[in-house]
VODREN-163500 format. One record per residue (C-alpha): residue number from 0; x, y, z. Coordinates in pm, 1 decimal. Example, Ala and Ser with C-alpha at 12.3 -4.5 7.8 and 13.67 -1.06 7.14 Angstrom:
BEGIN
{node 0,{1230.0,-450.0,780.0}}
{node 1,{1367.0,-106.0,714.0}}
end
This chain:
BEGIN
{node 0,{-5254.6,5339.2,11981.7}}
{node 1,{-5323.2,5557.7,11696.6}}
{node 2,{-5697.6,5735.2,11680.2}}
{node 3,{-5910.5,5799.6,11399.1}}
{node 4,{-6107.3,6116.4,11323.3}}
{node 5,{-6397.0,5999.8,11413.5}}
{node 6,{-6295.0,5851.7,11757.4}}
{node 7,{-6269.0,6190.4,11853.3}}
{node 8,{-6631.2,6341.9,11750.3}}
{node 9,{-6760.0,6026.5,11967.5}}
{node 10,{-6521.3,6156.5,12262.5}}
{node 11,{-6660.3,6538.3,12118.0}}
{node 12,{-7031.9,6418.7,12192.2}}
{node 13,{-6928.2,6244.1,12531.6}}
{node 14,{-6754.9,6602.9,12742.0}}
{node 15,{-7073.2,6731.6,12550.4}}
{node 16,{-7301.7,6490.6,12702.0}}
{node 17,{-7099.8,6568.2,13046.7}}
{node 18,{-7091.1,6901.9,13045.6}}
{node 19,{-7451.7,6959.6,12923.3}}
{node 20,{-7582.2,6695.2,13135.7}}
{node 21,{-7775.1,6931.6,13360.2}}
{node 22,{-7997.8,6989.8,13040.3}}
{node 23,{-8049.5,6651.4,12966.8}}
{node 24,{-8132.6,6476.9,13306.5}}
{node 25,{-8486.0,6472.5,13342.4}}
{node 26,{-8549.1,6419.5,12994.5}}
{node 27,{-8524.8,6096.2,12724.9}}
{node 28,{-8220.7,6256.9,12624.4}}
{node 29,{-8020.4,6147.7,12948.3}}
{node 30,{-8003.9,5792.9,12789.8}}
{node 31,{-7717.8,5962.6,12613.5}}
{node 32,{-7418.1,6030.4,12845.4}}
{node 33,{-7425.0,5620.1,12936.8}}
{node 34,{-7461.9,5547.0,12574.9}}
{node 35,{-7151.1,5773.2,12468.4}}
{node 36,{-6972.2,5653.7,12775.8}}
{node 37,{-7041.1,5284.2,12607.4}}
{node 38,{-6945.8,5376.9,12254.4}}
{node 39,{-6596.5,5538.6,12410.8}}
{node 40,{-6533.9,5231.4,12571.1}}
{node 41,{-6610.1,5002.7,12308.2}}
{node 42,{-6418.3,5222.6,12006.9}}
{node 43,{-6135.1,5210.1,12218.2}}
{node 44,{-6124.0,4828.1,12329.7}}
{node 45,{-6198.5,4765.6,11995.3}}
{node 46,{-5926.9,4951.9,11871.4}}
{node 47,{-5692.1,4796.7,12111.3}}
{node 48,{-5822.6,4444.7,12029.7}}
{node 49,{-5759.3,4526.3,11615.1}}
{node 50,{-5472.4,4698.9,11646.1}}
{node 51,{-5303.3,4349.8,11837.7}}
{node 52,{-5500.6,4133.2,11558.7}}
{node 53,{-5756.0,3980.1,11809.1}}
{node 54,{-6062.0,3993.2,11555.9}}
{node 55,{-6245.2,3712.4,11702.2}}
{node 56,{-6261.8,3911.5,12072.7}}
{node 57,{-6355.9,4266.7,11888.4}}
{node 58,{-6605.2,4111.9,11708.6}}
{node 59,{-6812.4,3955.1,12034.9}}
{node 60,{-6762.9,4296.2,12184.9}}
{node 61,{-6922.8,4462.7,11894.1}}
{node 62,{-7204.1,4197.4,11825.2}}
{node 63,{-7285.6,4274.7,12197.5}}
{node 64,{-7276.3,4671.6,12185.9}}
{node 65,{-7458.1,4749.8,11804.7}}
{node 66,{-7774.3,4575.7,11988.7}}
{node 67,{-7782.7,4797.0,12253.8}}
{node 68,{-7704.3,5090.8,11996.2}}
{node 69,{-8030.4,5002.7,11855.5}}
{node 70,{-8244.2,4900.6,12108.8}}
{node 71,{-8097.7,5305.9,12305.0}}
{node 72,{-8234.9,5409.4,11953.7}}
{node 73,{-8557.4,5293.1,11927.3}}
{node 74,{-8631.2,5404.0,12290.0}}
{node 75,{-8549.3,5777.7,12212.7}}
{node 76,{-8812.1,5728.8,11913.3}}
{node 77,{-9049.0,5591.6,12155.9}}
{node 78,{-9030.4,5856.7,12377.8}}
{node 79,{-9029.4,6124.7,12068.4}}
{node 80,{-9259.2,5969.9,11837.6}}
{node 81,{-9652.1,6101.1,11922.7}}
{node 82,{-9885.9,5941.2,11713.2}}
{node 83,{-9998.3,5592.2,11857.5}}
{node 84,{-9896.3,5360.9,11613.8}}
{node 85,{-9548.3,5525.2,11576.5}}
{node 86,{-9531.7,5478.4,11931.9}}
{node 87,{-9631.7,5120.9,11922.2}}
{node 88,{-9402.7,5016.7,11636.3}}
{node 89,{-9120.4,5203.1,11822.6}}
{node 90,{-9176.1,5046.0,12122.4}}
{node 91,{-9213.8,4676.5,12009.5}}
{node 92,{-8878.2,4733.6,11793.8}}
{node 93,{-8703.1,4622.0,12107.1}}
{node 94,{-8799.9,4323.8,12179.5}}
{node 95,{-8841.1,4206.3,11860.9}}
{node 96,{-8497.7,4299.1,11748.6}}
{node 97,{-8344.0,4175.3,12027.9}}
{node 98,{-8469.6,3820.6,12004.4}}
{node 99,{-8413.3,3858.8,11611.0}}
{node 100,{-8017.8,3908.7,11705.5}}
{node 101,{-8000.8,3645.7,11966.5}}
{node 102,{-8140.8,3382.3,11681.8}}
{node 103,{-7870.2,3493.1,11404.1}}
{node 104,{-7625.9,3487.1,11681.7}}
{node 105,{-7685.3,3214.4,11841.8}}
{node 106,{-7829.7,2981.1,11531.1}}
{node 107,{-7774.0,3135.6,11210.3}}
{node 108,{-7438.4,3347.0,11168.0}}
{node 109,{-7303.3,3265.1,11475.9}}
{node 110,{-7104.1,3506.7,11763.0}}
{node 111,{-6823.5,3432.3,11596.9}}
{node 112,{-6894.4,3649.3,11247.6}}
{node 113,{-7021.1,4029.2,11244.9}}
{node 114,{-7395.9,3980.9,11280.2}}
{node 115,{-7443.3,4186.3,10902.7}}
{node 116,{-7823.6,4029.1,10901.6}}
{node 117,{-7977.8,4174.1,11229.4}}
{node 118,{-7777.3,4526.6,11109.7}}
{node 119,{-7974.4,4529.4,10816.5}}
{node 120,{-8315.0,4424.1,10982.4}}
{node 121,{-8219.9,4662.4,11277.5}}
{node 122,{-8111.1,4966.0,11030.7}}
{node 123,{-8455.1,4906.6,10798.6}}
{node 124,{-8613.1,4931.0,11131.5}}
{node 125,{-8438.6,5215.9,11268.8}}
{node 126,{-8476.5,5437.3,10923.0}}
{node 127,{-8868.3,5351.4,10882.6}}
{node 128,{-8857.7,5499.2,11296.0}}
{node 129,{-8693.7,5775.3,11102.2}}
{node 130,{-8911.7,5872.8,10830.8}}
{node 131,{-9211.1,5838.5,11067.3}}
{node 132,{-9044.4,6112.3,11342.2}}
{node 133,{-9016.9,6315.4,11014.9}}
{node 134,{-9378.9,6270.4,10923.8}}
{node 135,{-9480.8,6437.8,11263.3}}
{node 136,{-9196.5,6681.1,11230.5}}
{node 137,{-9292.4,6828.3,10849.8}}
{node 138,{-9622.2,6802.8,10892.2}}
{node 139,{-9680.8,6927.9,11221.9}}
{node 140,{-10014.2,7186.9,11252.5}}
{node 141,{-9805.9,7426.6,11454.9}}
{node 142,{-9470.9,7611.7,11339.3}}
{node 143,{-9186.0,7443.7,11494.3}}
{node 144,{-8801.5,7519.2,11494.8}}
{node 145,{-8690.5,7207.9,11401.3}}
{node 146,{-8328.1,7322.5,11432.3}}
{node 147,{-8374.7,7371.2,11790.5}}
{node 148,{-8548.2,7026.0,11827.9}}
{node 149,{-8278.8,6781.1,12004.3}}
{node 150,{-8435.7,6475.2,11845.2}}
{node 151,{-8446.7,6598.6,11509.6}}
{node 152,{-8076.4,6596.0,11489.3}}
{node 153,{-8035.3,6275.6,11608.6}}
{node 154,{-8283.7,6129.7,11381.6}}
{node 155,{-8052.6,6357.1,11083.8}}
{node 156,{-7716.5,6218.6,11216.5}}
{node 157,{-7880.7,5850.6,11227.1}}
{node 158,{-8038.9,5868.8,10914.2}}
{node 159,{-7721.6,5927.1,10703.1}}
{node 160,{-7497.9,5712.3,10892.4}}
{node 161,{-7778.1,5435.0,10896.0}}
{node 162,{-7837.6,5471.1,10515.4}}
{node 163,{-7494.5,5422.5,10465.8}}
{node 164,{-7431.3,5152.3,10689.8}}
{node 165,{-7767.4,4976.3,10520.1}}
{node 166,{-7630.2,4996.9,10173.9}}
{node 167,{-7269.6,4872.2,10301.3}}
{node 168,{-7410.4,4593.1,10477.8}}
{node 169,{-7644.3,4472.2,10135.4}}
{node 170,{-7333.1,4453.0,9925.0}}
{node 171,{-7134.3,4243.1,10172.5}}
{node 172,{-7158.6,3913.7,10031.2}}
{node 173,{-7098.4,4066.8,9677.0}}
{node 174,{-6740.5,4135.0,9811.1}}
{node 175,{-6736.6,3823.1,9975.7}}
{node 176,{-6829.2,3579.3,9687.4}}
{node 177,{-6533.6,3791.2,9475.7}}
{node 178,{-6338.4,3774.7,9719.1}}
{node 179,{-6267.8,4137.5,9737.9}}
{node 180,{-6201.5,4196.0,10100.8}}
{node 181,{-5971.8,4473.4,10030.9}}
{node 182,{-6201.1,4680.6,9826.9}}
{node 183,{-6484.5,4594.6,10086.5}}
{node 184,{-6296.3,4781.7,10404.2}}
{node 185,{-6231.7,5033.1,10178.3}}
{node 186,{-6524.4,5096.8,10137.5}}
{node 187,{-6655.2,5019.6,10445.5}}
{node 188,{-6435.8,5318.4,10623.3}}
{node 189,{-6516.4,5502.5,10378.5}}
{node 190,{-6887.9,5509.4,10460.7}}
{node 191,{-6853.4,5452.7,10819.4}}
{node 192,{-6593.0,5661.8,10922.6}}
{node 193,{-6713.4,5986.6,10720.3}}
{node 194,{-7047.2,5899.3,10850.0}}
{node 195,{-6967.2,5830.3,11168.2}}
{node 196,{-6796.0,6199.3,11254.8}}
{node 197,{-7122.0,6375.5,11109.5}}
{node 198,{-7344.2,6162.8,11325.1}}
{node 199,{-7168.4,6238.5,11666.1}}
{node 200,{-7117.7,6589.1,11592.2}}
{node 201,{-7515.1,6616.2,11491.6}}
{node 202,{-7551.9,6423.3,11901.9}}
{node 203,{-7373.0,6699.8,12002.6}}
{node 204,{-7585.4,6934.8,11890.0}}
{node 205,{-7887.8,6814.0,11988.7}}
{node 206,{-7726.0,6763.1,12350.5}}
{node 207,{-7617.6,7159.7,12325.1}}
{node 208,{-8002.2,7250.6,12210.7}}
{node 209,{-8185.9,7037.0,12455.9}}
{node 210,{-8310.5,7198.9,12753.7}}
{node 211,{-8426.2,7089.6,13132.9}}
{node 212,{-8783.8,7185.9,13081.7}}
{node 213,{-8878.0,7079.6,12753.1}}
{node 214,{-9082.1,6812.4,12638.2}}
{node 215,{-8991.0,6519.6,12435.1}}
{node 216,{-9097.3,6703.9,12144.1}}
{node 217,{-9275.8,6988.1,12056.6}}
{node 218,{-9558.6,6936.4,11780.0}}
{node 219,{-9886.3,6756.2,11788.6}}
{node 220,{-9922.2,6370.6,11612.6}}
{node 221,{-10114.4,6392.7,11319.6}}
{node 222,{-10378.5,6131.8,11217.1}}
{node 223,{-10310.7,5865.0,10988.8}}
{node 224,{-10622.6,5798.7,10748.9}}
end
């Protein structure tokens, strides 16, 4: 079974995960060495699966796992985000994505089709998470390193490969209704796989910076008018 590129920054970011794990236990960021053991797993069944033409079985496996991608996202802005309403809208991300993908799986798109509406809804969500960590980041009252901040390179490495993914995911039917399927998974690794190797080594970092002690974040919310 041949491997691509960027199956091995996701196996990168896992020994990370493992090795730095000490650094990472008693904090939000521990939520990472199950996720990366996940995403292994997956990649690789799903590999397997494609590789032996089985696209029906690698596509329940991944309508199954890119939920839980989202809803391990949205708790790590939970736990990073500080101002109130951040923290709110983080927090009720999960439910309400969650039963958003159950109804296009179960009633709309089906389990049989990549669920491409509830990536879109879940990547608008995760991005807007985004923008608001870097509200409190930028515009913190008190000098902060952001390049030793764990969570701001997660939220860099997600916002790129989520951006991406969004903008793939919007032209979708445009390939469909042409019936350009070959020029839409060329595309599609284009964007995903390039994006995908900067996004896991950018985990990777923030694993390495992360420290025991440390709080989820380091700067003060900032009131919204």
């Amino acid at each position: 079974m041949h491997l691509n590129l960027f199956n091995y920054a996701e196996m990168l970011a896992l020994v990370v995960s493992i090795i730095y794990f000490n650094r990472i236990r008693n904090t939000p960021f521990a939520i990472l060495l199950p996720y990366m053991i996940m995403i292994v797993t997956i990649e690789t069944i799903g590999k397997y699966l494609a590789d032996r033409r089985l696209y029906i079985q690698n596509l329940h496996i991944f309508n199954v796992s890119t939920v839980v991608e989202f809803v391990v996202f949205f708790y790590l802005f939970y736990q990073n985000l500080k101002t109130p309403i951040f923290k709110k809208l983080a927090l009720y991300s999960i439910p309400v994505y969650i039963v958003l993908a159950f109804i296009n799986q179960a009633f709309i798109q089906g389990f049989d089709r990549f669920h491409i509406y509830t990536m879109i809804i879940g990547s608008l969500f995760l991005i807007a998470l985004i923008f608001f960590y870097f509200y409190e980041a930028f515009g913190s009252m008190e000098p902060v390193y952001l390049f030793k901040e764990p969570m701001f390179w997660i939220a860099v490495g997600l916002f790129l490969f989520y951006l991406g993914d969004f903008t793939y995911n919007v032209t979708v039917p445009y390939f469909i209704q042409n019936r350009m399927f070959k020029e839409g998974m060329r595309l599609f690794r284009l964007i995903n796989n390039n994006l995908i190797i900067f996004e896991y080594v950018c985990f990777s970092i923030a694993i390495i910076t992360c420290r025991k002690t440390r709080p989820a974040s380091n700067f003060q919310s900032l009131p919204l008018l």
